[in-house]
C-alpha positions in Angstrom: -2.0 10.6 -18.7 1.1 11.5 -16.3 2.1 8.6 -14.1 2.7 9.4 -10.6 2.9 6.6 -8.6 4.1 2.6 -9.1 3.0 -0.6 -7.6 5.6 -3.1 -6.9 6.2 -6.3 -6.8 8.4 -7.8 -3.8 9.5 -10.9 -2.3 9.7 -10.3 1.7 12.3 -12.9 2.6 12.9 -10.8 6.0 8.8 -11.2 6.6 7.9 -14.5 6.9 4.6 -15.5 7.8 3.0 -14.1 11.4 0.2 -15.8 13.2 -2.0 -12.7 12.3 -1.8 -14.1 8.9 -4.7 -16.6 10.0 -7.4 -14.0 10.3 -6.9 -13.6 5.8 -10.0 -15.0 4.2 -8.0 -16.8 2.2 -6.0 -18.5 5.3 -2.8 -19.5 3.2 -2.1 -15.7 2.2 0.6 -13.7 4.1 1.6 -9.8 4.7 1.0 -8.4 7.8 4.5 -8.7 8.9 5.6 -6.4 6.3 2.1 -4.2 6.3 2.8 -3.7 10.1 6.3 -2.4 9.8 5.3 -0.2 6.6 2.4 0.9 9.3 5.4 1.6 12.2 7.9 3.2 9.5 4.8 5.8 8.2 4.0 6.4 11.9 7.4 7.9 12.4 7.2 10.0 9.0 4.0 11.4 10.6 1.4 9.9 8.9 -1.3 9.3 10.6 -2.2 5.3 10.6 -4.9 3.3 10.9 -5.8 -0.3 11.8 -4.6 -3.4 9.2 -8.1 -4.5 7.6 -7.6 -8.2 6.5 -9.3 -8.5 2.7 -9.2 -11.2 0.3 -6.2 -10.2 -1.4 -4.4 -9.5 1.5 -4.0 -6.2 4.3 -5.4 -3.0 4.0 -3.4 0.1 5.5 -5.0 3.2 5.3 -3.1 6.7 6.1 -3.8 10.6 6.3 -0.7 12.7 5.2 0.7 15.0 7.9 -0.8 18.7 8.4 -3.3 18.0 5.1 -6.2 15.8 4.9 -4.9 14.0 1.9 -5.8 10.1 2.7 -4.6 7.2 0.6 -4.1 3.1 1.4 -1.1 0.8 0.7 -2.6 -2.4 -0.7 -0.4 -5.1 0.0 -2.0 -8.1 -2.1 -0.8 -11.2 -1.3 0.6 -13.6 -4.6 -0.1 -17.1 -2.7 -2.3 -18.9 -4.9 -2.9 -22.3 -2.5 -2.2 -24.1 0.6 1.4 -25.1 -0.9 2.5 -21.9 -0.8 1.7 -21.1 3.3 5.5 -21.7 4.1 7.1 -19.6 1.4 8.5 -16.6 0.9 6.1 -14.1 1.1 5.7 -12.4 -2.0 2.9 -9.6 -2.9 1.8 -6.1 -4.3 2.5 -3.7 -2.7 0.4 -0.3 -4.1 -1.0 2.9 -3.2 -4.5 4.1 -4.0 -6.0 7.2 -3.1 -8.6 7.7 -1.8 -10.6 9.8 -4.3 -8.7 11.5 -7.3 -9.6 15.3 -6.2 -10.3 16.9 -2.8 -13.1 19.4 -2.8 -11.8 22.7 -1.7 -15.4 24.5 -2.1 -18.6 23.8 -3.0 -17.6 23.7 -7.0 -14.1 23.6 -6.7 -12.0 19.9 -7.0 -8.0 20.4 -6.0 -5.8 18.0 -7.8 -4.0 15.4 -5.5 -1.8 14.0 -7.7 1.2 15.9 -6.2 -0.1 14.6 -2.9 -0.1 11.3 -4.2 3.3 11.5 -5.8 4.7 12.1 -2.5 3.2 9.6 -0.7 4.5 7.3 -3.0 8.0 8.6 -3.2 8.1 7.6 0.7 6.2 4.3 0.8 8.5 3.0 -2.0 11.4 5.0 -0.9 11.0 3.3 2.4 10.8 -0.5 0.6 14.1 0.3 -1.3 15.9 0.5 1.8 14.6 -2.6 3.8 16.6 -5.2 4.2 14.9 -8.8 3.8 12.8 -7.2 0.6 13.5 -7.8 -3.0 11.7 -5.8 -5.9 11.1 -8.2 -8.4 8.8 -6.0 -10.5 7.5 -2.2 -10.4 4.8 -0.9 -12.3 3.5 2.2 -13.4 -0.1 3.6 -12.6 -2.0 6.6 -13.2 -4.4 7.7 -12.1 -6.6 11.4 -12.7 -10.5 12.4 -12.5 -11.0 10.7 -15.3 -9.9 7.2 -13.7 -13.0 7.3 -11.1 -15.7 9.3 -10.5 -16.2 9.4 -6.7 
């Protein structure tokens, strides 16, 4: 299966904590800082964006490509495992996940996305390489095809 698109792992020493943190389930988890200036930085690459959803892992960003209807979400999941690690550097997943693996184009025809996918990817990640206050501590490859989910 071709791999088209990478999670990473960073540590956000320029993102430190923000009060919207609080509204996380889990209360001593952190992200929005740098989910809301991923959101900004997409904005101005013409993606449309939508609200930060708070989850249990951390926030939820989901965005439509410009001039398609291609729609994906960065994940950024959030490493803190207690209360002790409130005040530290921010560290998390950061990953894309679109939305379904095809886009129906007719009634029985499914488009790939995975080019789609590639190049959202190539600019969320492009776009963490060249913040300052980030560190990639880890990257991962995922695939993901029609095979992966059936929805």
């Amino acid at each position: 299966m071709e791999s088209y698109t990478i999670a990473m792992a960073v540590k956000a020493y320029g993102f430190p904590r923000a009060p919207e943190d609080d509204r996380l389930v889990n209360d001593f988890m952190s992200g929005f800082a740098l989910a809301d200036y991923m959101k900004t930085r997409l904005s101005k690459l013409e993606y449309t964006t939508f609200d930060l959803i708070p989850e249990d892992f951390g926030w939820w960003l989901d965005v439509i490509q410009p001039e398609t209807s291609f729609r994906a979400s960065v994940i950024f999941s959030s490493f803190a495992e207690d209360e002790n690690d409130r005040h530290m550097v921010p560290e998390m997943r950061v990953g894309i996940e679109p939305s379904k693996p095809f886009r129906r184009k007719w009634l029985f025809l499914k488009e790939d996305i995975s080019s789609q996918t590639q190049r959202f990817s190539a600019d969320v990640f492009g776009i963490l390489h060249t913040i300052e206050g980030i560190e990639i501590s880890d990257t991962e490859n995922c695939s993901y095809s029609c095979n992966d989910r059936t929805t």
